[in-house]
VOGU-3710 file (C-alpha; in Angstrom, 3 decimals, decimal comma):
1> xxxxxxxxxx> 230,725/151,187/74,507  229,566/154,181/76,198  231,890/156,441/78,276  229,546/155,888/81,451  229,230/151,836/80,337  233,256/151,686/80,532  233,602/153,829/83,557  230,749/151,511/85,304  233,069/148,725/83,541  235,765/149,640/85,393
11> xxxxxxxxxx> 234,281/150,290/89,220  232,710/147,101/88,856  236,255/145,645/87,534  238,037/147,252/90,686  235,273/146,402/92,891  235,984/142,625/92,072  239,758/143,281/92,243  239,805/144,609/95,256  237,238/141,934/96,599  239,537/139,220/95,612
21> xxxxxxxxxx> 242,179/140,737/96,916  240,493/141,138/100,080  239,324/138,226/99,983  243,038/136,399/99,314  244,026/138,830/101,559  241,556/137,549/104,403  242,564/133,829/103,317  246,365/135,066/104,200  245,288/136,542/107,421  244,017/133,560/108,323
31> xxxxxxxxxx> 246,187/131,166/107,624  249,381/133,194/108,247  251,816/132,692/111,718  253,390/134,326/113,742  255,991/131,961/115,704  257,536/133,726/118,578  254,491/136,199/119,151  252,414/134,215/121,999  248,704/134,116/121,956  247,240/133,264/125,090
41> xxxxxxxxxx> 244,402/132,426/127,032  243,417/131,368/130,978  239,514/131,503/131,823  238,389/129,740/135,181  236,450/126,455/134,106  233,092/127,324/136,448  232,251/130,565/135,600  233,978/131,314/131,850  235,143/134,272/132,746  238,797/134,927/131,374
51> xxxxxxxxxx> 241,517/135,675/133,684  244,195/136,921/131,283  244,376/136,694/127,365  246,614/138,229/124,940  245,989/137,858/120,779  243,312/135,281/121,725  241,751/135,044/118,714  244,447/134,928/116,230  244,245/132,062/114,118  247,268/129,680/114,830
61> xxxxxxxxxx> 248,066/126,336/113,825  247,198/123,973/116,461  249,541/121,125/115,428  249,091/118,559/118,110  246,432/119,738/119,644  244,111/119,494/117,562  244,149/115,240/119,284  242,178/117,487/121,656  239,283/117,434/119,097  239,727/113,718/118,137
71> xxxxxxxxxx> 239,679/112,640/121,752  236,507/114,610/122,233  234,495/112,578/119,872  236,275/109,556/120,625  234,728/110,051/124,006  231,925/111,107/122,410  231,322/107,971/120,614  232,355/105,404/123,397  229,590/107,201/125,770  226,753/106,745/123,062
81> xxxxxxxxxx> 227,798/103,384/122,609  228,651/103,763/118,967  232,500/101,995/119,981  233,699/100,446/123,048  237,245/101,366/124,528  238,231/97,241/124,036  237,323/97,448/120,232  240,081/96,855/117,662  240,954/99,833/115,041  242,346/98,523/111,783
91> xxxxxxxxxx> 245,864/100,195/110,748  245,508/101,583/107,366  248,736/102,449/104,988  247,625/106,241/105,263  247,848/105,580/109,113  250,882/103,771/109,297  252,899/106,307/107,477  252,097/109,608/109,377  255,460/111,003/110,616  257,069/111,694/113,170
101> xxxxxxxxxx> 255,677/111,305/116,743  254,280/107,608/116,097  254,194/104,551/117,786  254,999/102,774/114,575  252,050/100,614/113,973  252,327/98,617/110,530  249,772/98,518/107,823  247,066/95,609/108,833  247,862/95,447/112,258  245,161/96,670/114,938
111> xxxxxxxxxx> 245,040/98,751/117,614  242,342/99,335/120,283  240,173/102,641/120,760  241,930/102,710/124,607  245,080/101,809/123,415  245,135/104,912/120,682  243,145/107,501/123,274  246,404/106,481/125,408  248,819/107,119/122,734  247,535/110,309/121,975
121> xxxxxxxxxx> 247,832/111,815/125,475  251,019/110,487/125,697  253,421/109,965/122,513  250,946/112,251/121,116  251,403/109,664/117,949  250,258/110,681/114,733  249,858/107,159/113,503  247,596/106,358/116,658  245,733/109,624/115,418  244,831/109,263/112,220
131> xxxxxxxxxx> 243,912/105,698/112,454  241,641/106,507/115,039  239,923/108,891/113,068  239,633/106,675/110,207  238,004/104,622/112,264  235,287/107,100/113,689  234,998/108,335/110,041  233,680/105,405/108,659  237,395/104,572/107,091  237,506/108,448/105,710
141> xxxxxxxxxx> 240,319/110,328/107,342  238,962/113,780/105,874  235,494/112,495/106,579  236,469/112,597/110,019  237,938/115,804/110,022  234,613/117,190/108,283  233,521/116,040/111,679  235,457/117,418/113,843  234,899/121,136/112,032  230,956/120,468/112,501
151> xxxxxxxxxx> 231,609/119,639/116,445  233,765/122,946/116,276  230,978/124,921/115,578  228,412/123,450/117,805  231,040/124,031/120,479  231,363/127,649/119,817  234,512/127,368/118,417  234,385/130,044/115,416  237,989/130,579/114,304  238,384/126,758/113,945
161> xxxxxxxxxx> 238,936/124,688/110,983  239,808/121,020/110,749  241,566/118,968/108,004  243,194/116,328/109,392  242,992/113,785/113,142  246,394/114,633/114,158  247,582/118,216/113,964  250,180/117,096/110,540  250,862/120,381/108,844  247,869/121,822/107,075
171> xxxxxxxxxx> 247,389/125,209/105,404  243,818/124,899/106,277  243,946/123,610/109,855  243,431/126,674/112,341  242,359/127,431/115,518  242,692/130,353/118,337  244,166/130,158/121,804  240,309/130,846/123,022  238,921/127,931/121,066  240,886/125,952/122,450
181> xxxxxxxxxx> 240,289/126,903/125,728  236,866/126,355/124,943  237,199/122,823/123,215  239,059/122,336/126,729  236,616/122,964/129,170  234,171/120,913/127,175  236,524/117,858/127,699  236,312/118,171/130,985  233,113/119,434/131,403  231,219/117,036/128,588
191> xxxxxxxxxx> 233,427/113,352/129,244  234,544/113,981/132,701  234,964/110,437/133,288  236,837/110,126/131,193  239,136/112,686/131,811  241,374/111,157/134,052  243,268/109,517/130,812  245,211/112,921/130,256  247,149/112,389/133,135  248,505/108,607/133,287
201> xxxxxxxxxx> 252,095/108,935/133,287  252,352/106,380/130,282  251,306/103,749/129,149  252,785/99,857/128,016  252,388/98,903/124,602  253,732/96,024/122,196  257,008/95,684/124,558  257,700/99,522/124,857  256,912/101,867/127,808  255,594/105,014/126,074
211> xxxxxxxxxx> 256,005/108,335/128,578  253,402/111,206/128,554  254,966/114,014/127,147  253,213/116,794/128,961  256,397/118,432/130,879  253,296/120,328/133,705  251,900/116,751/134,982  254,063/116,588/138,448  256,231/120,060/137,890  252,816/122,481/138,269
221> xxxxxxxxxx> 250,959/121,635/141,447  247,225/121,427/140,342  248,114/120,095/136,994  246,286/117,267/135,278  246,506/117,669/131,841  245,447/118,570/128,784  248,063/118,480/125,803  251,600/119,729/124,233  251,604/120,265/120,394  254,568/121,419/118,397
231> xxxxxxxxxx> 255,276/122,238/114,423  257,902/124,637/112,951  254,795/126,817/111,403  253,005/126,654/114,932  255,488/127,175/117,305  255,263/125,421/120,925  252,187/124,572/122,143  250,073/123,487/125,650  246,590/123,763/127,070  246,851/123,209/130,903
241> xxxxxxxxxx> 244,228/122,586/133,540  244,899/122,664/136,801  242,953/122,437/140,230  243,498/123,826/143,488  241,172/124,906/146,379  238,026/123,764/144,251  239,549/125,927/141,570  240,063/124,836/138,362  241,834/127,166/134,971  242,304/126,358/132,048
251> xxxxxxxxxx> 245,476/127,661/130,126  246,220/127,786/126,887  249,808/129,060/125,340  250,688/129,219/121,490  253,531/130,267/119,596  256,055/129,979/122,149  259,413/130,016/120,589  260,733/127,106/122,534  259,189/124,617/125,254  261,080/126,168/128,225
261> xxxxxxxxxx> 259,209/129,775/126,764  256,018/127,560/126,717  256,369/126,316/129,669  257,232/128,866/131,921  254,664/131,226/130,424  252,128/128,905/131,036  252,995/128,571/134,757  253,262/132,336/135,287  249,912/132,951/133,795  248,480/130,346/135,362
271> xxxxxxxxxx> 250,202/131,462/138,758  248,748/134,735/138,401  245,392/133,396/137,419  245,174/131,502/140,769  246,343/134,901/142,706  243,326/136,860/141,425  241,201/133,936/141,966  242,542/134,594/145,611  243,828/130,822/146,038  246,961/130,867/147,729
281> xxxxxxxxxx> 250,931/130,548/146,017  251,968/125,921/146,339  255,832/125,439/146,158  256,511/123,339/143,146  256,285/119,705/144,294  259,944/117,916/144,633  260,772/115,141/141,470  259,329/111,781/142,379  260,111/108,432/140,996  256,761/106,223/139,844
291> xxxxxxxxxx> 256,457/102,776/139,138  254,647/101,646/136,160  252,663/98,451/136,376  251,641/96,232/133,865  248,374/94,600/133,671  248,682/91,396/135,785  250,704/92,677/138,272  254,132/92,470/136,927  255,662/95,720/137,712  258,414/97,934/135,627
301> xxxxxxxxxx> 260,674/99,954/137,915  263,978/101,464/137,043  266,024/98,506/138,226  264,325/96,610/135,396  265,233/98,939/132,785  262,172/101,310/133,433  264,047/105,047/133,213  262,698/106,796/136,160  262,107/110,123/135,301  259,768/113,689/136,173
311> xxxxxxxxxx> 258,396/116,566/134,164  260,416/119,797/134,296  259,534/123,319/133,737  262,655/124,172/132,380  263,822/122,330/129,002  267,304/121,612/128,266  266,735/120,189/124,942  265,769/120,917/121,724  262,543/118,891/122,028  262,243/119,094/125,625
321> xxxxxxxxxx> 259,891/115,656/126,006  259,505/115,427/129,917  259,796/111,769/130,322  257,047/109,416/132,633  255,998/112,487/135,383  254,541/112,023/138,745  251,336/112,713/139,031  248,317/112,880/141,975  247,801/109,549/142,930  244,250/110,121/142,339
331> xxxxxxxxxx> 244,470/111,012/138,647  246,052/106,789/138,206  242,994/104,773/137,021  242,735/103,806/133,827  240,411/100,622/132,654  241,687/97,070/134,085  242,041/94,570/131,318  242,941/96,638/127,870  246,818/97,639/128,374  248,568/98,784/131,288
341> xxxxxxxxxx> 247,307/99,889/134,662  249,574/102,962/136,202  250,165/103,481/139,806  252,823/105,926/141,432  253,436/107,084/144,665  251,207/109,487/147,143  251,610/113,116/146,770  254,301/114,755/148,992  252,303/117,870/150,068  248,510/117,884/149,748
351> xxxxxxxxxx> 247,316/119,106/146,683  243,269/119,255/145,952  243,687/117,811/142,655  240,425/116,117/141,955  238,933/116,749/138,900  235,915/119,526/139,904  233,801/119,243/136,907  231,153/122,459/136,718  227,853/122,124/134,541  228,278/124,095/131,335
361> xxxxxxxxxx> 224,964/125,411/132,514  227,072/127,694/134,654  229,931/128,969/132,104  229,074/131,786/130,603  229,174/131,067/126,844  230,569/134,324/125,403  230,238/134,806/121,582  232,521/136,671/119,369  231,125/140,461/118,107  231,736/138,475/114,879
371> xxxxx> 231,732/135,530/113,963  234,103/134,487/111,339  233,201/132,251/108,611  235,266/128,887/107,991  237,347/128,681/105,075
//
């Protein structure tokens, strides 16, 4: 072999090194963590414009909220009329053995589409999750997830990946803080009607009153949902929307090294997001009681073994689940005649907390410099 045959040999030999290494490299990048440094995000749902970010596109786990996505095209399907909310899911074994956060459906049993959109923006129940999925994949959990990386990327959502309904640990499974915010506004935006599910206060299934974990419903005044997510590789998790003075943001914190971090980050930004927006400071409503009524008019209070509780911003455990909090009276309905129906008490200071839904044909879509290809 020639002398200029070896040397050309060898560039193109170190050309490919270095391009797999690059390209392992990139694959590292991507998937890598990094627990404890926050990426965050708050853009005002009517115009798009963002508020305050910081590392907003670094690629993160999204552990539980990536239910954000399944609920989307849960709500997706129930508005074309491809399921109905009353409609029984079947409870595979793959389903029935997703750990931890479950509601501990058994293999054969059923479930209904309202009754799993419930336990997902609640319990946030991986069971619930993945057997929902299954069932809006045609049986095919990673069929389903196929899905929900295609509806990524008609959304805009470039730095998102998808391999499984619930958020379960996944190498694969990434997202940003500004995808997310994204996916958000879409929610409310695309399935408005629908919206008002994120902030029930729980929900009564099989015998058990199941709480909504999200600690802002009733501790952040404007709050009405979105969703908490939480895995050692991704850290502490939350998207947040809140309303006030026909003002709505959308927050979204990841990475947070506990929930009390998460939390309170999430209601400073969001505090200062409202300042610049120039809507004025609301003390933090006062802990209220709610009473949980089952369908049929039997109510559950805390003299009947109910355990009357309120979302705090402040954790002072470990997991930090904020059990059953108050929320607007106006964010209560949920469909008569598949579960529970949820009532609590009026407000104690007024808070415009209606869900102000913008057309998308008034967000400014803004598109990366670059957009990054899926792995």
């Amino acid at each position: 072999m020639s002398r200029l045959s070896t040397t050309c040999f060898s560039r193109l030999g170190v050309t490919a090194t270095v391009g797999l290494c690059v390209g392992l490299g990139g694959m590292h990048a991507a998937r890598a963590q990094y627990v404890g440094q926050v990426s965050s995000i708050v853009v005002d749902a009517r115009t798009g414009a963002v508020l305050s970010q910081q590392d907003s596109d670094l690629r993160r786990y999204p552990a539980s909220l990536t239910k954000l996505m399944t609920l989307y095209l849960a709500f997706k399907a129930v508005r074309s009329g491809q399921v109905a909310f009353n409609q029984e899911i079947p409870v595979s074994i793959h389903a029935a053995s997703m750990e931890p956060s479950r509601l501990g459906l058994r293999p054969g049993s059923q479930l209904t589409v309202e009754q799993a959109v419930l336990a997902l923006v609640t319990k946030s129940a991986n069971d619930a999750a993945c057997a929902l999925g299954e069932f809006l994949g045609g049986g095919d959990e990673t069929r389903f997830a196929a899905m929900m990386t295609r509806e990524a990327g008609r959304l805009g959502m470039y730095d998102t990946v998808f391999r499984n309904a619930s958020g379960l640990p996944n190498p694969e499974q990434m997202t940003s803080a500004r995808d997310l915010a994204t996916l958000a506004r879409h929610l409310i935006v695309d399935y408005g009607e629908y919206y008002h599910y994120f902030a029930v206060p729980g929900f009564y299934f099989h015998g058990h009153d199941v709480p909504n974990h999200d600690p802002m419903l009733g501790a952040y005044p404007g709050a009405d949902g979105l969703k908490t997510g939480y895995t050692d590789e991704a850290g502490h998790n939350l998207v947040t929307s809140a309303v006030r003075d026909n003002v709505r943001l959308i927050g979204v914190v990841m990475g947070a090294k506990s929930n009390t971090r998460r939390n309170t980050t999430m209601a400073a930004l969001l505090d200062a997001s409202f300042d610049a927006e120039g809507v004025a400071p609301v003390a933090r409503p006062a802990m209220r009681p709610l009473l949980l009524a089952r369908a049929g008019g039997r109510s559950v209070a805390g003299r009947h073994g109910m355990t009357l509780a309120s979302a705090r911003l402040r954790g002072t455990t470990a997991d930090e689940v904020a059990e059953a909090p108050a929320i607007p009276a106006s964010y209560t309905r949920i469909r008569r005649g598949h579960g529970t129906v949820v009532h609590v008490h009026p407000a104690p200071a007024p808070v415009h907390a209606h869900v102000h839904l913008v057309s998308m044909g008034h967000v400014a879509h803004t598109t990366h410099a670059r957009a990054k290809s899926r792995s």
